[in-house]
C-alpha positions in Angstrom: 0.0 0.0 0.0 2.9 2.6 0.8 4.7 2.2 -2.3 1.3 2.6 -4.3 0.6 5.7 -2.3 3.6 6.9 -0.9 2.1 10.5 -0.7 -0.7 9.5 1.6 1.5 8.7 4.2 3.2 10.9 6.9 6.8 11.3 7.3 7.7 9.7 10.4 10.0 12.0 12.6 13.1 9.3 11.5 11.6 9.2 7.9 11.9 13.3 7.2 15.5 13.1 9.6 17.0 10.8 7.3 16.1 13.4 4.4 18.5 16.1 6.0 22.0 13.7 5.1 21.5 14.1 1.5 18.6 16.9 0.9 18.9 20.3 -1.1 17.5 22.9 1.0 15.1 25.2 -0.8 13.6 28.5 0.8 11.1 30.3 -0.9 11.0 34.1 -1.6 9.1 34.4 1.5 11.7 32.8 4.4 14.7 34.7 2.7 12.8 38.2 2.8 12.8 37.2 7.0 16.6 38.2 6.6 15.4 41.9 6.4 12.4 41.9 8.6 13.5 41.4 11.5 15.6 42.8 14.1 19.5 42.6 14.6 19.9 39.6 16.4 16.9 37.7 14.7 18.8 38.6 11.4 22.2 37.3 12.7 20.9 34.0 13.7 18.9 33.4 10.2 21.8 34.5 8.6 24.6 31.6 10.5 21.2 29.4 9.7 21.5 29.7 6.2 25.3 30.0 6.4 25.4 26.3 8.1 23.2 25.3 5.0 25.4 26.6 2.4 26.8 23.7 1.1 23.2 22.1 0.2 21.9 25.3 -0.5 19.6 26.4 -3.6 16.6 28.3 -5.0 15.2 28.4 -8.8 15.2 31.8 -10.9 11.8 32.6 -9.6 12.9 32.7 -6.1 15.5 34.9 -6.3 13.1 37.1 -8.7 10.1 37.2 -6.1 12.8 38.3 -3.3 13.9 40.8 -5.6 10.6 42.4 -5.9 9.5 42.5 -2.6 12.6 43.6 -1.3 12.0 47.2 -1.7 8.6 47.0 -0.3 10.1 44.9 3.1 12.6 48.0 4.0 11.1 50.9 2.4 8.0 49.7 4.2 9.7 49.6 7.7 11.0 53.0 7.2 8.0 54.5 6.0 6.7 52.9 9.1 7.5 55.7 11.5 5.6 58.1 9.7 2.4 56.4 9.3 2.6 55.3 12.5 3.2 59.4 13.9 -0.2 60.3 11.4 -2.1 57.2 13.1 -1.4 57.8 16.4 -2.2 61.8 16.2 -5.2 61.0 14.0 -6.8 58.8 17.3 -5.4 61.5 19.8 -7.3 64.2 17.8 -10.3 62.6 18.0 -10.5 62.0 21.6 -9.1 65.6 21.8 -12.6 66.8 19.7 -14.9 64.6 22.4 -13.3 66.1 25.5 -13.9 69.6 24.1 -17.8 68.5 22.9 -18.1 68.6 26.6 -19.5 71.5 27.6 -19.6 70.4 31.5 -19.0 67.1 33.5 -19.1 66.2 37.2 -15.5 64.3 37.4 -13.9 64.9 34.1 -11.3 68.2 34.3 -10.9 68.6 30.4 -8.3 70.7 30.7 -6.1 68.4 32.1 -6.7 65.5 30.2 -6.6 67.6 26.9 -2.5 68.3 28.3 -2.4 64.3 29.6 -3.3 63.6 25.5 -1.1 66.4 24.4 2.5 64.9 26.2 1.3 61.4 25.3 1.4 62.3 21.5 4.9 64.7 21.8 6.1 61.8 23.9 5.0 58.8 20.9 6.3 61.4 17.8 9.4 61.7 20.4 10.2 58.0 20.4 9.0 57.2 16.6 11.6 59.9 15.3 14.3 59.0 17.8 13.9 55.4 16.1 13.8 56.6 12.4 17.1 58.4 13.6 18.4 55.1 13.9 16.8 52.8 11.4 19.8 50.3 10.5 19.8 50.6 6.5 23.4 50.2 6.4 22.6 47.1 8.4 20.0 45.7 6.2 21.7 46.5 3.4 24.7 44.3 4.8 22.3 41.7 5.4 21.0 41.8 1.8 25.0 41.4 0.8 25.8 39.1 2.9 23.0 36.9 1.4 23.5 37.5 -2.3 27.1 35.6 -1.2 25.7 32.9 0.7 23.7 32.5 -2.5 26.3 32.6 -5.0 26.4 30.2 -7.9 23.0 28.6 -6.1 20.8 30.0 -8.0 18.7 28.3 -10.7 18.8 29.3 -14.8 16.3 31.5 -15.9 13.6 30.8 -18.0 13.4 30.9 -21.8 10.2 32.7 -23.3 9.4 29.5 -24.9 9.0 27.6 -21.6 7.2 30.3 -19.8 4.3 30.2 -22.8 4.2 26.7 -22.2 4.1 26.2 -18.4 1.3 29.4 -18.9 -0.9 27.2 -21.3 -0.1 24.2 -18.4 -0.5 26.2 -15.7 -4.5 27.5 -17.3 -5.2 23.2 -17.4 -3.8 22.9 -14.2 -5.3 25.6 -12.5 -8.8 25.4 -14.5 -8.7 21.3 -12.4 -6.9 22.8 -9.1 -4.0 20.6 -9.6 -1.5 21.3 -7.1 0.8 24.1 -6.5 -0.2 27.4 -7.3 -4.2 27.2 -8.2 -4.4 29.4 -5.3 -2.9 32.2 -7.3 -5.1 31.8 -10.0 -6.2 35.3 -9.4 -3.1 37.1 -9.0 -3.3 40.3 -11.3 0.2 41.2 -12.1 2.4 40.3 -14.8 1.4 37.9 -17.3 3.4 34.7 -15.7 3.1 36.1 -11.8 0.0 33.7 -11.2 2.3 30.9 -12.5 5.3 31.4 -10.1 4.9 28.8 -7.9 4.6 25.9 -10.6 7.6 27.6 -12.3 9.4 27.0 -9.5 8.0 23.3 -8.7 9.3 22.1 -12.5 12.2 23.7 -10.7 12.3 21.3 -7.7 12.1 18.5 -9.9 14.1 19.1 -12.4 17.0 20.1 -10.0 16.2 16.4 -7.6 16.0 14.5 -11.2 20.1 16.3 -12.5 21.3 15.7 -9.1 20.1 12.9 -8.0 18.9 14.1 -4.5 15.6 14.8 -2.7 14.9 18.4 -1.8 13.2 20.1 1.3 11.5 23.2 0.4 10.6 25.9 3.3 8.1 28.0 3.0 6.0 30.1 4.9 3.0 29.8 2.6 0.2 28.0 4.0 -2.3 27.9 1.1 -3.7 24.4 0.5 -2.3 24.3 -2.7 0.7 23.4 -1.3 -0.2 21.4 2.1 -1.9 18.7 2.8 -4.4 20.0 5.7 -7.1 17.8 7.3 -9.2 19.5 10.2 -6.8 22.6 10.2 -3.9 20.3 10.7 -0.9 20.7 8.3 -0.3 17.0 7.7 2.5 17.7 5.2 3.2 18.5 1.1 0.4 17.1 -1.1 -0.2 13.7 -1.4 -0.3 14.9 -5.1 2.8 16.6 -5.0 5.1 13.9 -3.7 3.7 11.7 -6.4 4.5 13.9 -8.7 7.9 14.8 -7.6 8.6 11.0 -7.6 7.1 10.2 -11.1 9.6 13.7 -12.3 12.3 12.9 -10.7 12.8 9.4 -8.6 13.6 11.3 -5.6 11.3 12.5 -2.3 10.1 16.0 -1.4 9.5 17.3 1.7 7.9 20.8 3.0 8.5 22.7 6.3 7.0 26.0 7.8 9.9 27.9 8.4 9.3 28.1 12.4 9.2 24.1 12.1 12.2 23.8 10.1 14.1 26.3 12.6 13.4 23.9 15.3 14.7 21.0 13.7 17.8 22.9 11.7 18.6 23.6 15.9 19.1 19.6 16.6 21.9 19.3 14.1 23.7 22.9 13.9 24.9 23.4 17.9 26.0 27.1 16.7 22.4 28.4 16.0 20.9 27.0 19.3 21.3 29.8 21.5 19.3 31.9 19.1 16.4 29.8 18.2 13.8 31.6 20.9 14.5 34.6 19.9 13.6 34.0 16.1 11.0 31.7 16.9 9.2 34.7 19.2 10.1 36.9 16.4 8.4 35.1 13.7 5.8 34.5 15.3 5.0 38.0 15.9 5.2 38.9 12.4 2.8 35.6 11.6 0.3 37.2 13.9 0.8 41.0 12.4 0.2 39.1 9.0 -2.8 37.0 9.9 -4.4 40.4 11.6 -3.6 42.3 7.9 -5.1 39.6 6.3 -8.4 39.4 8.1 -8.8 43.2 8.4 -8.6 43.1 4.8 -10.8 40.7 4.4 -13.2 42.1 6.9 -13.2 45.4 4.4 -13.8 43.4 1.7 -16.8 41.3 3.5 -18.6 45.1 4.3 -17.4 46.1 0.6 -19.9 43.4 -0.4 -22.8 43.7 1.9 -23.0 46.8 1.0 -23.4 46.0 -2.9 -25.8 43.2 -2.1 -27.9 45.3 0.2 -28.2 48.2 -2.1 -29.5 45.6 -5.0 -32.2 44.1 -2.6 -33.0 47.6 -2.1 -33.5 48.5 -5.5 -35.3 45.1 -6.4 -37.7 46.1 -3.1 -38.2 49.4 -4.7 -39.4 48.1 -8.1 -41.4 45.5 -6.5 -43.3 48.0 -4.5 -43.7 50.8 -7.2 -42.5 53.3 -4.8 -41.3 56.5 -6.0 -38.1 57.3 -7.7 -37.2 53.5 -7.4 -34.1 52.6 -9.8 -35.3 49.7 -12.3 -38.2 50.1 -14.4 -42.0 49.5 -12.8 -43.5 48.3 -16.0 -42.7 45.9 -17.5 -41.4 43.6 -14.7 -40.5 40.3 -14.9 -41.7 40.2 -11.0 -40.6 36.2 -10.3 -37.4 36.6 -11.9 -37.0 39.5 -9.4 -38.9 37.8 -6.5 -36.1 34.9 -7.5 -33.1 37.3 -7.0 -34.4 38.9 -3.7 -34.9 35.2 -2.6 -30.7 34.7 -3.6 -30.1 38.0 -1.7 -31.6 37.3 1.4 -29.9 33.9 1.7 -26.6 35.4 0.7 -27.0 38.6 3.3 -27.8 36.2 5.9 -24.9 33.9 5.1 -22.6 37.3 5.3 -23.9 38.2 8.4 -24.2 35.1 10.6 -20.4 34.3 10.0 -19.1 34.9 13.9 -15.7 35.0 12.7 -16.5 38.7 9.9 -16.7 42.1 11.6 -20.2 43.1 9.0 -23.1 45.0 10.2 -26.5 45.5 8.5 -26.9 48.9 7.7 -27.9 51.1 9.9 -31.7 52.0 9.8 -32.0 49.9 6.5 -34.8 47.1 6.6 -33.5 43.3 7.6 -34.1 41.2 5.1 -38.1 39.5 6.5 -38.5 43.2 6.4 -37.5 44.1 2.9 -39.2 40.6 1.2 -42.6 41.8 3.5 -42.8 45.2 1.8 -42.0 43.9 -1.6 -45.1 41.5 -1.4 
């Protein structure tokens, strides 16, 4: 059964050991941008990680090309950082500043003195945000940057002929149109004409570099999309089961995938000199998976409200022309009032869906009719 299905079956912790004596280590763009993120020390210790790797260290073209363009927006984002974060902060302090003087008397609240209690907490914040700026470490990061482009030296993949990026693009649309794994998840992705297609550019990558060199590879990355893992229940189970059958049938050799934290742990057992400093990176990334996962959702949180707001203004409209009432937008006569009655049916389900989701931050709108309301008056 294991060798007809060798993907459906777990690594055991001596199984994925044994990889590491024989393995090329692959990070994606993602892990090697941690090298600027972070502070000093965390950068130090990822830096004498990789360092201890060098000899069975390598990335594809597409790696190196997707660190390259995020690059700018990893530092240039941190530096702006201090700024936005100044305009933020005094945006919030104004406001409470405009309540306190809305108060034209209170029993226990001196607004005087809390307007001066706001007015040294914001001098003291800008005080501290410049004083960092001051000492942003660009001729550190840029160090950091160097000191990786030498670790990476004569590692790095060929880059890709026009011809095999038309045809991994006409793949990628078959792949993608079945959700064959990696990179359907990207499907999407509104950039350049072959940005949607990185990540299977870089899995013919994997396997073609396993297949010349006879060797099995271990890719880290911190990108948890399905299209990559295998999850079940919300547990990260491994690559694939698709994907390590089709590394094998590519290239005879066996593929493995850690989370970068995961793989930090384990890189600790056999390197003695990064020990010290695995806490520290491990609290480190951490924090920045949590800052990420609370962009994400506040993102998608926008989006959700985005949407409500669409599908609440059509019922409205469909309510309208159902009614007859004044000034609605579509047409009284002639309506095709089932076909309408139909769509308000569609709307109400997918409101409710929106709305009873404990886990999105959407409101109905205020003062505007819930839905039993809305299909009452249409009747």
């Amino acid at each position: 059964m294991r060798d007809k299905y060798p993907g459906w079956y777990p690594k055991s912790a001596a199984e994925a050991s044994a990889l590491w004596d024989n393995a090329i280590f692959v990070p994606d763009a993602n892990v090697l941008l941690h090298c600027l993120r972070h502070p000093a020390g965390v950068r130090e210790e990822l830096l004498r990680l990789f360092d201890a790797l060098k000899g069975s260290l390598w990335i594809p073209y597409q790696v190196g090309l997707e660190f390259h363009r995020n690059r700018l927006d990893v530092e240039l984002g941190a530096q702006d950082a201090y700024e936005a974060l100044i305009k933020d902060q005094e945006a919030v302090i104004e406001k409470a500043r405009e309540r306190l003087r809305q108060l034209r008397a209170h029993p226990t609240i001196s607004v005087a003195k809390e307007l001066a209690a706001l007015d040294m907490f914001a001098g003291d914040f800008r005080g501290r945000m410049i004083a960092a700026q001051a000492a942003h470490p660009v001729e550190e990061i840029a160090d950091a940057v160097a000191r990786l482009t030498q670790l990476l030296n004569g590692r790095i993949g060929d880059k890709w002929k026009p011809e095999q990026l038309a045809a991994v693009k006409k793949e990628g649309e078959d792949r993608y149109s079945k959700k064959i794994p990696p990179g359907y998840k990207d499907a999407k992705k509104d950039g350049g004409e072959f940005d949607k297609y990185g990540d299977l550019i870089i899995w013919k990558d994997l396997i073609a570099k396993a297949k010349s060199d006879k060797r099995p590879i271990i890719f880290i990355s911190d990108d948890a999309k399905e299209d990559w893992w295998w999850i079940h229940k919300g547990r990260k189970l491994g690559p694939r089961p698709e994907l390590i059958e089709e590394f094998r049938a590519g290239s005879d050799q066996d593929f493995h995938i850690y989370e970068f934290g995961q793989f930090l742990r384990f890189a600790a057992e056999r390197f003695p000199e990064i020990q010290a400093g695995v806490d520290q990176v491990e609290k480190s990334l951490l924090d920045d998976e949590r800052a990420r996962r609370r962009q994400s959702e506040v993102a998608e949180a926008i989006e959700t409200r985005a949407k409500v707001r669409e599908l609440e203004d059509e019922r409205d409209r469909i309510v309208a022309a159902l009614s007859g009432a004044p000034g609605a937008s579509m047409p009284v006569a002639p309506v095709d009032r089932g076909a309408l009655r139909t769509r308000l049916a569609e709307l109400t389900a997918e409101l409710e869906a929106h709305l009873q989701r404990p886990d999105e931050s959407v409101s109905a709108t205020p003062g505007g009719d819930d839905s039993a309301a809305a299909e009452e008056r249409a009747s």
